[in-house]
C-alpha positions in Angstrom: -31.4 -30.5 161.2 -34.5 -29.9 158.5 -37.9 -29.8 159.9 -40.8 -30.3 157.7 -44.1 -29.5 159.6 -47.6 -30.6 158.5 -51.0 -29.2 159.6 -53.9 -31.6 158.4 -56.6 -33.6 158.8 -56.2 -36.5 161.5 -55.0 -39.7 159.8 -54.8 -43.2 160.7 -50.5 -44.6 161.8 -50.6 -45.9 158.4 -51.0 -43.1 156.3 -48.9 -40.9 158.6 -45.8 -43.4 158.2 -46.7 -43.2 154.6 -47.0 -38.8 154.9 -43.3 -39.2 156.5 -41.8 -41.2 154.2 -42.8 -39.5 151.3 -41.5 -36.0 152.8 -38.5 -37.1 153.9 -37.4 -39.0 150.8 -38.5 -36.0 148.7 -36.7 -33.4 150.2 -34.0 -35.5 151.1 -33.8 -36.0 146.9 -34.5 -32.2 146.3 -32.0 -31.1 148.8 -29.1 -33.6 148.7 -29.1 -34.5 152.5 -29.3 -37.5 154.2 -32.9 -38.1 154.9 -31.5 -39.2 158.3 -31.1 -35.8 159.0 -34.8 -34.9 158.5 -37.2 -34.0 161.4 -41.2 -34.1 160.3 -43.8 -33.0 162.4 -47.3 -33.8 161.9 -50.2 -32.1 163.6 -53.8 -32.7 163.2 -56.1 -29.6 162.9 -59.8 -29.6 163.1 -61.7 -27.7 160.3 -62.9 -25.6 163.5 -59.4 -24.7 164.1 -58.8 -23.0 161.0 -59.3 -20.5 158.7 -59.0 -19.6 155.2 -59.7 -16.1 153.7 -61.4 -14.4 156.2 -63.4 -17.6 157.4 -63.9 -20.7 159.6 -63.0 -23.6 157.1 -65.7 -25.5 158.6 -67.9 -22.7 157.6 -66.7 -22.5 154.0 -67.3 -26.3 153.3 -70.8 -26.8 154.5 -73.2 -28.5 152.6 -75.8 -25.4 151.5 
């Protein structure tokens, strides 16, 4: 079974039925399998839950 896992910002039901849809058709067109086959995960993740090049994101993307 395919997984597709997602690590963003927190999103409202409609835009994440919109995120899986749009996953699971495309790779389901890339790949030739049934998109019933297709497992997607979504997780929302704080910008003080990650980091990006040696720093906080939140830290990288304040205002100055």
């Amino acid at each position: 079974m395919p997984t597709i896992f997602f690590y963003g910002p927190e999103m409202d039901n409609d835009k994440k039925r919109k995120m899986i849809e749009s996953f699971t058709e495309t790779a389901s067109q890339l790949t030739g399998i049934d998109r019933s086959a297709f497992v997607v995960y979504l997780q929302s993740t704080s910008r003080d839950e990650v980091g990006v090049g040696g720093r906080l994101l939140a830290d990288r993307t304040e205002k100055k």
